[in-house]
C-alpha positions in Angstrom: 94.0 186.7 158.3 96.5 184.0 158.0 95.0 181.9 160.4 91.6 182.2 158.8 93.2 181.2 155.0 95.1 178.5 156.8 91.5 177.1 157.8 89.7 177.0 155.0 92.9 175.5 153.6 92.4 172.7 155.2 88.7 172.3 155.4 88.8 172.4 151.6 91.3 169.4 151.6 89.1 167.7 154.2 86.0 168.0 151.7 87.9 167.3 148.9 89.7 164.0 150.5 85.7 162.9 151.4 83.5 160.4 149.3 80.3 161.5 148.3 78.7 160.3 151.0 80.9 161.8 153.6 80.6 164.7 152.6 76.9 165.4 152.0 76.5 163.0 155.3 75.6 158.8 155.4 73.2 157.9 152.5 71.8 161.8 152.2 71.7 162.1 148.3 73.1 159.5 147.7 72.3 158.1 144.2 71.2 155.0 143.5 72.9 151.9 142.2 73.6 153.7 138.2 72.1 151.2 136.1 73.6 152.7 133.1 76.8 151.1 133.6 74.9 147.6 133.1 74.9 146.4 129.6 72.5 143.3 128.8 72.0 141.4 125.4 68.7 139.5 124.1 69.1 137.4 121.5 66.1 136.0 119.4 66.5 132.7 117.0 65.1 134.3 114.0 64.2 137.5 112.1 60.6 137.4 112.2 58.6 140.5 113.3 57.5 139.1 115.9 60.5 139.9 118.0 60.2 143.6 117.5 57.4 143.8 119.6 59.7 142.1 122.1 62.2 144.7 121.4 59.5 147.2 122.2 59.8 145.8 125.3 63.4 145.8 125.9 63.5 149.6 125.0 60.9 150.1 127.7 63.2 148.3 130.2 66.0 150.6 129.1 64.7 153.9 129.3 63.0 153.1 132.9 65.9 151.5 134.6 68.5 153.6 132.2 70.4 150.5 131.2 72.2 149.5 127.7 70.6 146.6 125.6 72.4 144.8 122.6 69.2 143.1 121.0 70.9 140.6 118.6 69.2 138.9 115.7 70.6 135.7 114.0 70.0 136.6 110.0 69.0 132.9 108.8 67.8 131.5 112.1 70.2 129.0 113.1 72.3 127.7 116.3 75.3 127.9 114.8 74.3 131.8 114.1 73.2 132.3 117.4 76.2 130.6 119.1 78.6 132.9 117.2 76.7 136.2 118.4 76.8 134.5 122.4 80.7 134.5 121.8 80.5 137.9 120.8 78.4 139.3 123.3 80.5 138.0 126.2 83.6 139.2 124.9 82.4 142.2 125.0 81.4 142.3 128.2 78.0 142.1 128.5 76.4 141.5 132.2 73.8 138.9 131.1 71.8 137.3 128.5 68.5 136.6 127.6 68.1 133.9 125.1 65.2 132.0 122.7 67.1 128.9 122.1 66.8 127.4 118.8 68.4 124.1 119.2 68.3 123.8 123.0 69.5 120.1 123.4 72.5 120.3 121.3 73.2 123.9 122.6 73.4 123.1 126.5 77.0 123.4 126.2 77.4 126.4 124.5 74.8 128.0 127.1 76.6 126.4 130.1 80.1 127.7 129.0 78.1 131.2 128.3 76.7 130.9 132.0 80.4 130.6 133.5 80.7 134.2 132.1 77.5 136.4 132.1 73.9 136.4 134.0 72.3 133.9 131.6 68.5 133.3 131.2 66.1 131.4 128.0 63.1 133.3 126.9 60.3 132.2 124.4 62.0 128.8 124.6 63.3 127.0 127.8 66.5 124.9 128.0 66.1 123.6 131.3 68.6 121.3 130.8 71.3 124.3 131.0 72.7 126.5 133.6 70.5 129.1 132.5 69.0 131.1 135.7 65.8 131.4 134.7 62.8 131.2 132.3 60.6 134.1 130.9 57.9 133.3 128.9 54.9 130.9 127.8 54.3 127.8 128.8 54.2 126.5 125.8 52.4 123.2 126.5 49.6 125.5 128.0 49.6 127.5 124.7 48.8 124.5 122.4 46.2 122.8 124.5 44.3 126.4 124.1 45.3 126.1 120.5 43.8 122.6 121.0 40.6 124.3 122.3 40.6 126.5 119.5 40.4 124.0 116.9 37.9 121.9 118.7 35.5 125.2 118.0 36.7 125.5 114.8 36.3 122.2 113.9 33.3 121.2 115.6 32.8 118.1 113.4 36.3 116.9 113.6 38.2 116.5 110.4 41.8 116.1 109.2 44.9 118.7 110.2 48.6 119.4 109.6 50.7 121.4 111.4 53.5 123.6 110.7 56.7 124.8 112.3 60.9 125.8 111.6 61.8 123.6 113.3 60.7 120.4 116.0 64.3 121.2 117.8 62.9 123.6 119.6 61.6 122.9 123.2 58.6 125.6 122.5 57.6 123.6 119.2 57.7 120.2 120.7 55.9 121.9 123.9 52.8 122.9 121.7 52.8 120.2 119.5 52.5 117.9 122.8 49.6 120.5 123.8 47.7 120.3 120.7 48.3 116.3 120.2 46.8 115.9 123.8 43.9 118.4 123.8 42.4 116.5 120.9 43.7 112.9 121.9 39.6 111.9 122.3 37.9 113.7 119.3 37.4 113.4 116.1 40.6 115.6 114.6 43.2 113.7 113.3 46.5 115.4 112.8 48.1 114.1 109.2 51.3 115.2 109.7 53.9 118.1 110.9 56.2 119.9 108.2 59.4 121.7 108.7 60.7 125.0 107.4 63.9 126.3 109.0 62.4 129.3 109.3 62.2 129.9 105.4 58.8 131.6 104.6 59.1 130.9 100.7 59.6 127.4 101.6 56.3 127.7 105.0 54.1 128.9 102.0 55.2 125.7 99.7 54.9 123.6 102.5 51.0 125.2 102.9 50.2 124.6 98.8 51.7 121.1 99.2 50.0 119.6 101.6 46.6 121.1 100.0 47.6 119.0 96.8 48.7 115.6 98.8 45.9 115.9 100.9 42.7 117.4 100.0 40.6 116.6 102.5 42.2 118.9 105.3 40.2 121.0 107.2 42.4 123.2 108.6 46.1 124.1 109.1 47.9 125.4 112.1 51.3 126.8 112.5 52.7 127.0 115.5 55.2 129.7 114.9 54.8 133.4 113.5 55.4 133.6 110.1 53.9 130.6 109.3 50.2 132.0 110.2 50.9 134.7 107.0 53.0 132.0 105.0 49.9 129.6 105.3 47.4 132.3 104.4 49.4 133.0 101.5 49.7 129.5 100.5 46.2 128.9 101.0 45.0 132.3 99.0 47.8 131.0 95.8 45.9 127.3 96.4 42.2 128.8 95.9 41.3 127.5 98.9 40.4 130.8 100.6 37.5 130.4 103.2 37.6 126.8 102.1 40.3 126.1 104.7 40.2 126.9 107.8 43.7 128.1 109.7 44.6 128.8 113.1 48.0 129.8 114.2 50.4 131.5 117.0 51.3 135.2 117.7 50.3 139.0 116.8 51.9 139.5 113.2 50.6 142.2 111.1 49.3 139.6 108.3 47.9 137.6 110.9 46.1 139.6 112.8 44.3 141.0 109.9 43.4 137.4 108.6 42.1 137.1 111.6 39.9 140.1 110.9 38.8 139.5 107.4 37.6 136.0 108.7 40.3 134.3 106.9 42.2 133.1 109.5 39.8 131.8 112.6 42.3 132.5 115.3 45.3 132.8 116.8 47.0 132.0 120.3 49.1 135.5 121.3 52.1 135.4 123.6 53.0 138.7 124.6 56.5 139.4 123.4 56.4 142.9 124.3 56.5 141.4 128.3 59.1 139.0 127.1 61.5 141.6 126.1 60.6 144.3 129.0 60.7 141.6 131.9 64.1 139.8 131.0 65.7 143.6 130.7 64.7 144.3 133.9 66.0 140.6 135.6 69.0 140.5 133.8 69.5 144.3 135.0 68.8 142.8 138.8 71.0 139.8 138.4 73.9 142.2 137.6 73.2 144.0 140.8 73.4 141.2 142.5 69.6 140.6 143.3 68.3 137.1 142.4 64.8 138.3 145.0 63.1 138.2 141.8 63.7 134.6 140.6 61.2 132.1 141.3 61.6 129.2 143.3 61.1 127.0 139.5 62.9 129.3 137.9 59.8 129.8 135.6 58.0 133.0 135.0 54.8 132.7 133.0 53.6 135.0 130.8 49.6 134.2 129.9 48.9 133.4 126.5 45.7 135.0 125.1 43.5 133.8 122.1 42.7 136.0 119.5 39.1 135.6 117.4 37.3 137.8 115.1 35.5 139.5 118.1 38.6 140.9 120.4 40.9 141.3 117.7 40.2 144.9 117.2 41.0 145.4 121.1 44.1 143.4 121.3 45.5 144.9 117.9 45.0 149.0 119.4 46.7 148.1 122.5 49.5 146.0 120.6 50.0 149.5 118.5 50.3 151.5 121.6 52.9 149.5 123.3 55.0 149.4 119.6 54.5 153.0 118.9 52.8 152.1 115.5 49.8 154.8 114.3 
């Protein structure tokens, strides 16, 4: 009898002294890498709604690969903003960072002293200039020349334009402006002018009525980032130049989307945020692990911009409702 206790005295201490592995035998059971110890951060560079579809898609990424995500939002929109809320993430640890630039040329440094510290990667707008790892999202030159193609059916006369954006720091604005410029280079629609907002959609919608007053003789006007599709219909609708005007614009806002619809707006170039947000969970989450398999060679991956008329919008808006959860 004492022998016997003496033995499973010691095979206890045996099991106990094991891993986990060693005792349920090599890699049997063995759980995988636990992802829930990673914590990841995406930051956007403003407040429009058009980054909560891209958190959508972050909180995807999270409850698949069971993973933490700070999703931080710069109040007013600007770099000094978003450089403060970089600082904060990686003192707190954060694995990596997924970032839409807002000033990318004047922000290298900030990024590169970011990238000594965390996993760092641009989305919506490149920096390519920085130590950032990688890119995830459009190509944004690709997305105005089909905002170029747009108006060239919209316009099929030719005619005057203006276009309207924050901010022309921003490598995605300058990207689509370059698009647009080119795509109509050799036909008969002149671009007047491009105004600035800093992201302020009282002043987007004054910037809409004043250019109806100073020139009277547009034909259409574009914005080339979210809010200002519904800040230029509302300027347009306060002008009394409804269906007068023509408008054409970039991403999937509420407003827009329905403007779209009723016929006020004639369309609008979409760019996926949802894929933004779930795709640079899931790399940043892979980086931390120590896999860099699923970086491209040019560091880029693409998501495809889609256009967005009266006749598909119906489609695209149900399946933009399912992936957001909205009724």
């Amino acid at each position: 009898m004492i022998t016997f206790l003496i033995g499973l005295l010691l095979a206890s201490v045996l099991v106990g002294c094991a891993g986990p592995e060693q005792a349920a035998g090599p890699h049997e059971g063995a759980p995988e890498p636990a992802a829930e110890h990673i914590k990841v951060a995406f930051v956007t560079n403003n407040a429009s709604d058009f980054w909560q579809i891209a958190k959508a898609g972050t909180e995807k990424a999270r409850e698949e690969l069971g993973c933490e995500v700070a999703f931080r939002i710069p109040p007013t929109g600007t770099a000094q903003e978003q450089q403060q809320i970089v600082q904060d993430l990686v003192t707190l640890g954060v694995a990596g960072i997924a970032i839409s630039p807002k000033d990318p040329e004047n922000q290298t440094a900030m990024l590169n002293k970011a990238a000594e510290s965390v996993k760092l990667i641009t989305q919506d707008s490149d920096a390519p200039n920085s130590d950032r790892l990688c890119y995830i999202g459009t190509d944004n030159y690709q997305a105005g020349v089909a905002a170029g193609e747009l108006l060239n059916k919209t316009l099929p006369n030719g005619g005057k334009i203006m276009l309207f954006v924050g901010t022309l720091d921003a490598q995605n604005a300058q990207d689509r402006k370059k698009g647009i410029e080119d795509t109509l280079a050799d036909t008969n629609i002149e671009i007047v002018d491009t105004r600035t907002d800093e992201t302020d959609r009282l002043k987007a919608k004054e910037n809409a009525q004043n250019a109806l007053v100073t020139h009277p003789d547009l034909a259409c006007l574009v914005g080339l980032w979210s809010y200002n599709g519904p800040a230029i219909l509302s300027g347009v609708r306060a002008s009394g130049k409804l269906g007068q005007v023509k408008i054409v614009c970039f991403d999937e806002e509420d407003e827009t989307l329905q403007g779209v619809k009723d016929g006020h707006i004639s369309g609008t170039i979409v760019q996926q945020p949802f894929e933004f947000g779930y795709q640079s969970v899931k790399l940043l989450v892979a980086l931390a692990e120590g896999d860099a398999s699923q970086v491209p060679e040019n560091k880029q991956i693409i998501v495809p911009v889609k256009t967005i008329t009266k006749e598909n919008v119906d489609a695209f808006w149900a399946r933009l409702k399912e992936q957001t959860g909205k009724s």
